[in-house]
C-alpha positions as CSV (number, residue, x, y, z in Angstrom):
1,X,-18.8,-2.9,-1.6
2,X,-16.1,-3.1,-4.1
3,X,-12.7,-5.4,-3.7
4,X,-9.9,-5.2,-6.0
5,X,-7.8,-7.4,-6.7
6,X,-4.4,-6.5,-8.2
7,X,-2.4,-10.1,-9.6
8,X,0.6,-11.2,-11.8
9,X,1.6,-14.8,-12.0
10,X,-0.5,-15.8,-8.6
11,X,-1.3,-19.2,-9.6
12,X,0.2,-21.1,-6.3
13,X,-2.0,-18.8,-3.8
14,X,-4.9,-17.6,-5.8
15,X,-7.2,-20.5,-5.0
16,X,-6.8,-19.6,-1.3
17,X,-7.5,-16.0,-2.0
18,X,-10.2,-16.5,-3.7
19,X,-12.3,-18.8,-1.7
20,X,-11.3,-16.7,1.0
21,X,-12.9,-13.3,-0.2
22,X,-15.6,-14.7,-1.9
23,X,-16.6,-16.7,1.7
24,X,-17.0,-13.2,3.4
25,X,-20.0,-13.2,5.8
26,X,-21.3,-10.0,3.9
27,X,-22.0,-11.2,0.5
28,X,-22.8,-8.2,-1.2
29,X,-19.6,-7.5,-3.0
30,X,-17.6,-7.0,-6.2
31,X,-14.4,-8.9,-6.9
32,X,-12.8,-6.8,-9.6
33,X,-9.5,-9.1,-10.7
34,X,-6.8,-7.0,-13.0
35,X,-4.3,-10.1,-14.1
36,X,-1.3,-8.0,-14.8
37,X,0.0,-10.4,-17.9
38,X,0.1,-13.4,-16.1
39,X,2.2,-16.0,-18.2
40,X,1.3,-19.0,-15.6
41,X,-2.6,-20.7,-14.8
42,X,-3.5,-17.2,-13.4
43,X,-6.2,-16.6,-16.2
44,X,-7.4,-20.4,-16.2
45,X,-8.5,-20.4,-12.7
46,X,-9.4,-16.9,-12.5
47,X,-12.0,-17.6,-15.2
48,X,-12.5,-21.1,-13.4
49,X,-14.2,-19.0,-10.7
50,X,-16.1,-16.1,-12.5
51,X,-18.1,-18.6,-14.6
52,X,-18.9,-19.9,-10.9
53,X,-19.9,-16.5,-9.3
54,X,-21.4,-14.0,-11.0
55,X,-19.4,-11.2,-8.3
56,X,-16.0,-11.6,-10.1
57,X,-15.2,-9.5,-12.6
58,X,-12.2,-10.6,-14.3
59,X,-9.7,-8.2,-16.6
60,X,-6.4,-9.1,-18.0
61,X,-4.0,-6.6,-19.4
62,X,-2.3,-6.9,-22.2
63,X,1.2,-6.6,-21.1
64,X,2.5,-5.7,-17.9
65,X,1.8,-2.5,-17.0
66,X,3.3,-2.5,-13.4
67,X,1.8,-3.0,-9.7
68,X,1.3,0.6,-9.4
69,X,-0.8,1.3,-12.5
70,X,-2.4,-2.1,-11.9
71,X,-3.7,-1.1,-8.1
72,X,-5.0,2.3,-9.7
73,X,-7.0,0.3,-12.4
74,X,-8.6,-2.1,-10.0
75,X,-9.7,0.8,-8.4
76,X,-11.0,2.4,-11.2
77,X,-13.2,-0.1,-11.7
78,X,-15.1,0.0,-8.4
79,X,-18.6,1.0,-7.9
80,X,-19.2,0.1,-4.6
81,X,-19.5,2.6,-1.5
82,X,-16.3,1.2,0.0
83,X,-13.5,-0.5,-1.5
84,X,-10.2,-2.6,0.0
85,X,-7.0,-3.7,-2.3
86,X,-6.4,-7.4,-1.7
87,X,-3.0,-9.1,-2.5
88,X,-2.8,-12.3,-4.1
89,X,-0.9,-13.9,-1.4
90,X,-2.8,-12.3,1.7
91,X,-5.6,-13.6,4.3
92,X,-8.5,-12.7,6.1
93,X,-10.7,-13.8,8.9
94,X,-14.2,-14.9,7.1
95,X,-15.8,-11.7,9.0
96,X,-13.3,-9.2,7.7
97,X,-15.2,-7.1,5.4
98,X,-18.5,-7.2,7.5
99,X,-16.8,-5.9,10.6
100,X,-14.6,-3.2,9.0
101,X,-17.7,-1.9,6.8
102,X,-19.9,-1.9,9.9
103,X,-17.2,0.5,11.3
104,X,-17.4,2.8,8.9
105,X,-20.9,2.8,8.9
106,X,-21.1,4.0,12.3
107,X,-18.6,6.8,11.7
108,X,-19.0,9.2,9.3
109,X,-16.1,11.0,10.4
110,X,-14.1,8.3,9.6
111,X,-12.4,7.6,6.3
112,X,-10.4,4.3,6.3
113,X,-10.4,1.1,9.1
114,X,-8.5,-1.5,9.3
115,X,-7.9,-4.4,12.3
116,X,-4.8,-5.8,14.0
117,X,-2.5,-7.9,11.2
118,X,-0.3,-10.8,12.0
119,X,2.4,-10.8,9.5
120,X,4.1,-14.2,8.2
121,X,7.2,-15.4,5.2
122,X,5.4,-16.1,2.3
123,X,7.1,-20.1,3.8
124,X,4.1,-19.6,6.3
125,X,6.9,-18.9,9.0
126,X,5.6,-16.2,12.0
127,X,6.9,-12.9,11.6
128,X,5.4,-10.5,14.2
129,X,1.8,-9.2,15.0
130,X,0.8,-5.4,14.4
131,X,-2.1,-4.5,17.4
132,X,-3.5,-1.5,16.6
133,X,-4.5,-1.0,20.2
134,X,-3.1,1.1,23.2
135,X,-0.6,3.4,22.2
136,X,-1.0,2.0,18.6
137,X,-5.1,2.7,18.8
138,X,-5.6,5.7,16.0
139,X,-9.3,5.8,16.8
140,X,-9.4,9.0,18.3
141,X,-6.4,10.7,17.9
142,X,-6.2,13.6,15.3
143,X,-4.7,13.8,11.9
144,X,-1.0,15.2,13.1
145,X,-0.6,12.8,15.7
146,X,-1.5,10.1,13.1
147,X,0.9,11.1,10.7
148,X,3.5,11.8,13.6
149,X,3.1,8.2,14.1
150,X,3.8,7.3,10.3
151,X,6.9,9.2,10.1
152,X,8.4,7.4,13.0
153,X,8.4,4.0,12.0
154,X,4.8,2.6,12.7
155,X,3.2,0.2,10.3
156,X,0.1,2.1,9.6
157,X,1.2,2.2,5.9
158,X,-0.8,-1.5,6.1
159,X,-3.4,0.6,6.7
160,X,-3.5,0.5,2.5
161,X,-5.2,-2.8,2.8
162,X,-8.0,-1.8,4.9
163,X,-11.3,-0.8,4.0
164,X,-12.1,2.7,2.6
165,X,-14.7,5.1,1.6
166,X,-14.6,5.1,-2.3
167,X,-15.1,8.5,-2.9
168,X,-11.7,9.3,-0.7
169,X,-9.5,7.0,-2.0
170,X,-10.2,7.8,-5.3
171,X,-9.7,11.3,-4.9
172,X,-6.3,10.5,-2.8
173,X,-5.5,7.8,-6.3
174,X,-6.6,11.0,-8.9
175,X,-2.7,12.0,-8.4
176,X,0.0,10.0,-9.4
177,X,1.3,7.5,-7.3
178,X,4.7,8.5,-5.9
179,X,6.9,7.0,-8.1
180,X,9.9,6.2,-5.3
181,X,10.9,3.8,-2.6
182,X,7.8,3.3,-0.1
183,X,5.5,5.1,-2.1
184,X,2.4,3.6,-0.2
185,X,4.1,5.2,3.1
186,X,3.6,8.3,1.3
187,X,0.3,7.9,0.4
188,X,-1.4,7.0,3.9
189,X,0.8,10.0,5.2
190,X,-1.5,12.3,2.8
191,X,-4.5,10.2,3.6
192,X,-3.9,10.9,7.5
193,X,-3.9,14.3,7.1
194,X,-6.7,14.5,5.0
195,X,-9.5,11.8,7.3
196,X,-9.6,10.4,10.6
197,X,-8.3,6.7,10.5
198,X,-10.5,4.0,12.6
199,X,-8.6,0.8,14.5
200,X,-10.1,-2.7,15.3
201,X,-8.3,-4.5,17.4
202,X,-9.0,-7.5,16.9
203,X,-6.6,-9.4,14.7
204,X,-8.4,-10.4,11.2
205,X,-6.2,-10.0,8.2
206,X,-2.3,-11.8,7.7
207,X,0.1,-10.2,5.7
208,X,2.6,-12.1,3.9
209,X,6.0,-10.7,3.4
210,X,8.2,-11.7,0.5
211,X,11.9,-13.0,1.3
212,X,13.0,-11.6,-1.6
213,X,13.5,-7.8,-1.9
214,X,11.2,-5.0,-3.7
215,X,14.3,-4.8,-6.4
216,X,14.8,-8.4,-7.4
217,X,10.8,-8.9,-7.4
218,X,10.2,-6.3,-9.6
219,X,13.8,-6.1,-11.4
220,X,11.8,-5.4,-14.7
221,X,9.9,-3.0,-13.6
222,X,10.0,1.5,-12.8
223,X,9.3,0.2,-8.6
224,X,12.4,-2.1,-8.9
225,X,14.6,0.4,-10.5
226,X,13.6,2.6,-8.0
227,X,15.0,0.2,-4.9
228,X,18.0,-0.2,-6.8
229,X,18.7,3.3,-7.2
230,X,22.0,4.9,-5.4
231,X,19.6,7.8,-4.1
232,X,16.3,6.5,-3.1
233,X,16.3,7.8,0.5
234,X,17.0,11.0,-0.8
235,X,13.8,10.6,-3.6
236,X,11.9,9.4,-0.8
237,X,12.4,12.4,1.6
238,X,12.2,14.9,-1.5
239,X,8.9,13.3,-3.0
240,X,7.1,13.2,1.0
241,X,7.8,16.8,1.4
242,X,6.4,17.7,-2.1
243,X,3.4,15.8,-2.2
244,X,2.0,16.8,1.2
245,X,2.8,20.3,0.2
246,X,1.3,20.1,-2.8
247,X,-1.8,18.3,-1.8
248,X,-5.0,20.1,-2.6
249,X,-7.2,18.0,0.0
250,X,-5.1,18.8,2.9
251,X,-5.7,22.4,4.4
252,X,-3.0,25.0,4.4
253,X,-2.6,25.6,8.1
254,X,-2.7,21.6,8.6
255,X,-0.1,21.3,6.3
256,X,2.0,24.5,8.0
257,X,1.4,21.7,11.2
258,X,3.5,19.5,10.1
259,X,6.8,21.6,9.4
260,X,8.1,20.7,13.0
261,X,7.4,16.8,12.0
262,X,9.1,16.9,8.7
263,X,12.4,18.5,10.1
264,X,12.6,15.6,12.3
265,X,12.1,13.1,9.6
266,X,14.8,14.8,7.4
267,X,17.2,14.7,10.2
268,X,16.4,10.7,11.0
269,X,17.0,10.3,7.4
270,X,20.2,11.7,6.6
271,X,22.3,9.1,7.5
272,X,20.5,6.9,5.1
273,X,21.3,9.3,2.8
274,X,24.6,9.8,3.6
275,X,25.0,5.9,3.1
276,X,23.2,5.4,-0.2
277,X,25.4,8.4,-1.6
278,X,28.6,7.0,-0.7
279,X,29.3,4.4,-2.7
280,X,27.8,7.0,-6.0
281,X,30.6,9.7,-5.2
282,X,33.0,7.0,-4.6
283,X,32.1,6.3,-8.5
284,X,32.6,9.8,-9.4
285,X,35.8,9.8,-8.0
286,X,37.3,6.9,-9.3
287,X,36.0,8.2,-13.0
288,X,37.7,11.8,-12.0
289,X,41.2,10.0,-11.5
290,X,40.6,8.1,-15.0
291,X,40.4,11.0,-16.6
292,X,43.2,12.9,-15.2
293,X,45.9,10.2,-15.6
294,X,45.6,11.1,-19.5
C-alpha cells in the first residue's frame, strides 16, 4: 500500500499530515514524500520524521517542477498494490486507508473507492459535505452513468484522492496530464469509463479548499497560466473531447456512448466560452482601430 505525497512549502500543515497518515490503523504502508523545492522548514521536518519511521521515503526536487509533474513522480515511485495521493493540507479519519483498501479487496471489479468528504477554508471554516450516498452512491451504477454524473457538475473529480489499484492508475498517469483548466476533472472522466468506481458513505477524509484562486497560487507556474488564460473553457471542452477519444483503455463502442453526453456538455459550456472570449475580441478590436487611424 503505497501513499504519495506531493508537497511545496507545507511547513504550517505538514506535521498534522503526517502524524495523521502515519497513525493509520493499517500500518503496512509506504509514505513516498516528493518536496517540490520547498524554500521553507518543509525538508527539516520531513527528514525530522523519516529518521523516525522507517515507511517515509523522502525526495526533494531540485527545482520546482510543478504539481502536475510532481503528482506523476510520487506515483512513480510506488510499489504497493494500491496507492492514494495525499495533499499537504488534507485529513483523514485514523481508519481511512484500512476501510477503503478492504473495499477493494472485496471487489475485484472495482478500480478506485473513496468515502463521503467534508470540505472546509484552509481558516478551518465549514464549507459543505459531499455524501456519496443515494442518488450520489456510484457503487453500482455503470461507467456512462458515472461519467454522465461528472459532466454535470458532481464532485466525483475528489474521487482523485481516493484509494486506487496501482496497476490502473498508472496506466491512466502513462499519458500526459491534461495540460488545461480542471485537468483532474478530465482525468476521473477517462478513469470512469475505463473501471467501476466504489462509494463509502461514511464520511472519512476533509478537503481543504484554498481562498485563493488556482491562478494566483500557481502564478509561476504552466497550471496558473492556464487559469489565467482568455480561453480556458474552450481548452477545457477541446482537451475532454480529445482525450476520451483518444484513449486506448476505453472501448470503441463505450466511447461512441458517450457522443449524446458530450453534445450536452458542449452546449452547457458555451456561454462560458462565449464569456471568456469577450473580453479577447474586444482586444482585437481595439488593436484593429489602432491600426487604421494611421
Amino acid at each position: 500500500m503505497s501513499i504519495g505525497l506531493p508537497t511545496r512549502n507545507g511547513a504550517r500543515s505538514i506535521r498534522h499530515i503526517l502524524d495523521s497518515l502515519l497513525s493509520q490503523t493499517y500500518p503496512h504502508l509506504e509514505l513516498i514524500i516528493s518536496d517540490n523545492a520547498s524554500t521553507d522548514d518543509t525538508e527539516k521536518i520531513c527528514q525530522e520524521y523519516a529518521k523516525k519511521d522507517p515507511r517515509i521515503k523522502y525526495l526533494r526536487q531540485k527545482e520546482n517542477v510543478g504539481i502536475s509533474d510532481n503528482f506523476r513522480f510520487v506515483l512513480d515511485q510506488a510499489t504497493g498494490k494500491y496507492f492514494m495521493w495525499a495533499a499537504d493540507d488534507d485529513k483523514w479519519e485514523f481508519n481511512y486507508v484500512e476501510v477503503l483498501k478492504s473495499v477493494l479487496e472485496r471487489n475485484p471489479t472495482h478500480g478506485v473507492t473513496m468515502s463521503s468528504i467534508v470540505r472546509i477554508y484552509d481558516n478551518d471554516v465549514f464549507f459543505d459535505k459531499i455524501l456519496l450516498t443515494g442518488r450520489n452512491d456510484l457503487t453500482h451504477l455503470g461507467y456512462i452513468a458515472v461519467f454522465n454524473k461528472l459532466l454535470q457538475g458532481v464532485k466525483i473529480h475528489l474521487f482523485i484522492y481516493g484509494l486506487f489499484r496501482t496497476t490502473l492508475i498508472k496506466k491512466l498517469m502513462s499519458r500526459p496530464f491534461p495540460t488545461c483548466i480542471a485537468g483532474d476533472r478530465i482525468l476521473i472522466s477517462e478513469l470512469a469509463l475505463m473501471t467501476h468506481f466504489y462509494s463509502v458513505k461514511d464520511i472519512l477524509f476533509t478537503k481543504t479548499i484554498a481562498k485563493k484562486s488556482i491562478a494566483v497560487r500557481y502564478s509561476d507556474e504552466k497550471l496558473g497560466k492556464e487559469w489565467r488564460s482568455p480561453a480556458k473553457n474552450l481548452r477545457f471542452v477541446i482537451t475532454m473531447i480529445n482525450r476520451l477519444f483518444t484513449s486506448p483503455f476505453i472501448p470503441l463502442q463505450r466511447k461512441l456512448y458517450t457522443v449524446p453526453s458530450l453534445i450536452f456538455f458542449i452546449f452547457i459550456h458555451i456561454p462560458h466560452i462565449i464569456r471568456d472570449l469577450i473580453p479577447f475580441k474586444r482586444n482585437i478590436i481595439s488593436f484593429y482601430r489602432k491600426l487604421t487611424v494611421f
